[in-house]
C-alpha positions as CSV (number, residue, x, y, z in Angstrom):
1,X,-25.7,6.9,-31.0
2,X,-24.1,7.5,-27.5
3,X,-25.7,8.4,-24.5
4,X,-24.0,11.5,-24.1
5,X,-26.0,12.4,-27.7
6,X,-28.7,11.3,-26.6
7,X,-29.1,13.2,-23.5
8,X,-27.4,16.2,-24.6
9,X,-30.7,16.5,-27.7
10,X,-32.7,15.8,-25.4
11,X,-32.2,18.3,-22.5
12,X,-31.3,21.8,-24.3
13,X,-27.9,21.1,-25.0
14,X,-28.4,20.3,-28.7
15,X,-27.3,23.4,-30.0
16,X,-23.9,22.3,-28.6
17,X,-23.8,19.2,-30.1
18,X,-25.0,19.9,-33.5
19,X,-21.8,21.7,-33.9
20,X,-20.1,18.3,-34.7
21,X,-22.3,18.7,-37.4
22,X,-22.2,20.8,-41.1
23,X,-25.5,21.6,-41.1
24,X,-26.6,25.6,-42.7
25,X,-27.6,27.3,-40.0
26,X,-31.1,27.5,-41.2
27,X,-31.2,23.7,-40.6
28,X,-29.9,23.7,-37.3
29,X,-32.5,26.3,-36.1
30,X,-35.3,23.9,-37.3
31,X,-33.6,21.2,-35.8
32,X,-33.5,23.0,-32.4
33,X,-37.3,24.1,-32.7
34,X,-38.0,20.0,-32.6
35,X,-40.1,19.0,-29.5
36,X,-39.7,15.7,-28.7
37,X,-39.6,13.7,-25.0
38,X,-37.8,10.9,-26.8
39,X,-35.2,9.9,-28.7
40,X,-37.5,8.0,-30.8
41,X,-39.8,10.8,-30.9
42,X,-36.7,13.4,-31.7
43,X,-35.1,11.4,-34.7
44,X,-39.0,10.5,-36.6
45,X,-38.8,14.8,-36.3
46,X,-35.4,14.5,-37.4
47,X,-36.4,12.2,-40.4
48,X,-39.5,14.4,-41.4
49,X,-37.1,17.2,-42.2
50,X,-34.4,15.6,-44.1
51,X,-37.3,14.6,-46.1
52,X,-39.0,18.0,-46.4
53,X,-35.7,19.4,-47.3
54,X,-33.6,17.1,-48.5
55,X,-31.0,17.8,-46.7
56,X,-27.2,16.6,-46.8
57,X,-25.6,16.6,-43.4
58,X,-22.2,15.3,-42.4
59,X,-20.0,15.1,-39.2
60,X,-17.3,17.3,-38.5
């Protein structure tokens, strides 16, 4: 992951970047609801829901 990512998630410019990604927008909202402080923190979020919801996600 780059730093640019990384920063960007972490300091309410995710919305932006999730663009590069085809998520429904229903995803995306519940990724942007994610409170986490690090990256670490932000991804095990991350992980929970692709779990919950099985999701498919790719990169534009």
């Amino acid at each position: 992951m780059d730093r640019e990512f990384e920063v960007a998630v972490l300091n309410g410019h995710r919305r932006e970047k999730l663009k590069e990604f085809s998520l429904s927008e229903a995803m995306t909202e519940k990724v942007i609801q994610i409170r986490a402080s690090s990256l670490q923190d932000f991804i095990g979020h991350l992980d929970h829901l692709a779990q919950l919801g099985g999701s498919r996600y790719s990169r534009k």
